[in-house]
C-alpha positions as CSV (number, residue, x, y, z in Angstrom):
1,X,4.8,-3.6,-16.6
2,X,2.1,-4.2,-13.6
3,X,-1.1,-2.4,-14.5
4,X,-3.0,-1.7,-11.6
5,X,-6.1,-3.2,-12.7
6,X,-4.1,-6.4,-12.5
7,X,-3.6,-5.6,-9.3
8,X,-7.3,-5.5,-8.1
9,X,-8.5,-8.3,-10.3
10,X,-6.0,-11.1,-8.1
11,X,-7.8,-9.1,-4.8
12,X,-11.1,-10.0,-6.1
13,X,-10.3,-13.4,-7.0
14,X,-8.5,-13.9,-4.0
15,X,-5.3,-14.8,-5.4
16,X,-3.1,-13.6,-2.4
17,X,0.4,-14.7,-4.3
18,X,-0.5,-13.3,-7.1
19,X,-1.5,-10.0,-5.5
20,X,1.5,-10.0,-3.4
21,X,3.7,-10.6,-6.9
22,X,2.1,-8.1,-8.8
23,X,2.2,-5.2,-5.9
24,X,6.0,-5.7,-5.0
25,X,6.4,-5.1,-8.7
26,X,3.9,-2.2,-9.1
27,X,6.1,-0.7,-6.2
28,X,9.5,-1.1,-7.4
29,X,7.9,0.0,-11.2
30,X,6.3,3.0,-9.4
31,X,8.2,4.7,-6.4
32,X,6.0,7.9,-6.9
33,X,2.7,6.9,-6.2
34,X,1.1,10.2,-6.9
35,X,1.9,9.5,-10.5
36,X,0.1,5.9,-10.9
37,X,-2.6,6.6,-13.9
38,X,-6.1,5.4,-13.5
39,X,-6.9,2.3,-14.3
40,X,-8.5,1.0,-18.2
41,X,-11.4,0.0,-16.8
42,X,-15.3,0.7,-16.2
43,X,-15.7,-2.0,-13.7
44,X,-16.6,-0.5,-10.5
45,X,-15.7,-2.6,-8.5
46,X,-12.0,-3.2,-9.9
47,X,-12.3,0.4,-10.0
48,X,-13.1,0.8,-5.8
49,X,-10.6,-2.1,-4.9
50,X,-7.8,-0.6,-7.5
51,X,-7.6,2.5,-5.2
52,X,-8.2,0.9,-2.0
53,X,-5.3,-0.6,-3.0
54,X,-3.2,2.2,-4.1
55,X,-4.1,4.1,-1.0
56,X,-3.1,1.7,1.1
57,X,0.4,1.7,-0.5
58,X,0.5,5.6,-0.4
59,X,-0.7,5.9,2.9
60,X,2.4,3.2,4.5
61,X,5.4,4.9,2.4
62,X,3.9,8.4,3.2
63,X,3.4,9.5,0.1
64,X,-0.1,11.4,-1.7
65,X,-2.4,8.8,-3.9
66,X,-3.1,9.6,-6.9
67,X,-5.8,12.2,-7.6
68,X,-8.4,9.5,-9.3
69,X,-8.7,7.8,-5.9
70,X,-10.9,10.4,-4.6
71,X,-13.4,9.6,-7.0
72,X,-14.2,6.3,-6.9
73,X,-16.6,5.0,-4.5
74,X,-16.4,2.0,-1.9
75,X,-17.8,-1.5,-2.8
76,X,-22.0,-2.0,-2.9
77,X,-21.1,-5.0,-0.6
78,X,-18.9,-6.1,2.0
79,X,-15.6,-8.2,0.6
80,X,-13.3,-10.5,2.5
81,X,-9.4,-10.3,0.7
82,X,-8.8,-13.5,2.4
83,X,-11.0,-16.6,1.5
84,X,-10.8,-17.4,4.8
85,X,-12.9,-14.7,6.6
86,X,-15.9,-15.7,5.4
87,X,-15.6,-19.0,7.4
88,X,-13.7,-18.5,10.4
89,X,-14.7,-16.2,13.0
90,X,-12.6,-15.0,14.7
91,X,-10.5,-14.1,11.5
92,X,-13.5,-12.5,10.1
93,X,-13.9,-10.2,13.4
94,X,-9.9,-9.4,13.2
95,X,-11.2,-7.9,9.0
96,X,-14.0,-5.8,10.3
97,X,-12.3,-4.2,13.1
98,X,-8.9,-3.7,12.3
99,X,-8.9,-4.3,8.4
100,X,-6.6,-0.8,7.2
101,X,-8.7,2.2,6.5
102,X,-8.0,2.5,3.1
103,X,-9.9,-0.6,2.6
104,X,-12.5,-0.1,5.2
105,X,-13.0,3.1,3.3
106,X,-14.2,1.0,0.2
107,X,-16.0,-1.8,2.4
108,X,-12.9,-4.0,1.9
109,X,-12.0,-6.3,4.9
110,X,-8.3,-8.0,5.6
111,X,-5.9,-8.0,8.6
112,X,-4.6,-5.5,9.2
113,X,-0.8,-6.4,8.1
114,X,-2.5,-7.3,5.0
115,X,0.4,-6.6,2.2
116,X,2.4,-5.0,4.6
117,X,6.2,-6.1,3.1
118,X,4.9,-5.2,-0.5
């Protein structure tokens, strides 16, 4: 069973096949996304990208996120999901502007197809 936390802790260390693993699964374990509990963690910042996350999910199969989301604030700092942004830019301009909102909300940056068949 994919716990979220998993989830946002192969965002942050930019393990994109890893991520991309471990949400397919979340998904199929999870249909209802309303229903995803909170993650076991303190950590603020696997806290911020764990819903970031989540909402992103929720907001492309039109569904509700889970209540918890609405608490937790966005990252103190700007974060690239792909390693990539922070040295090419042109890719990096493609994050800031167009990165989904869900993640803008939380002052996360990626393309914005970033895990779209997931």
């Amino acid at each position: 069973m994919v716990a979220v936390e998993d989830m946002a802790k192969a965002a942050i260390e930019r393990e994109n096949l890893t991520l991309r693993v471990l949400a397919q699964e979340l998904l199929r374990e999870h249909p209802r996304l309303s229903d995803l509990p909170r993650p076991q963690t303190d950590d603020p910042r696997l806290l911020s990208v764990a819903a970031a996350l989540v909402e992103l999910f929720a907001m492309r199969r039109h569904q509700d996120p889970p209540e918890w989301t609405e608490a937790i604030g966005p990252l103190t700092e700007p974060f690239f999901l792909l390693n990539a942004a922070t040295s090419m830019r042109r890719l990096r301009a493609l994050c800031e502007t167009q990165s989904p909102e869900p993640l803008r909300r939380r002052r996360l940056y990626a393309p914005p197809n970033f895990l779209e068949f997931a």
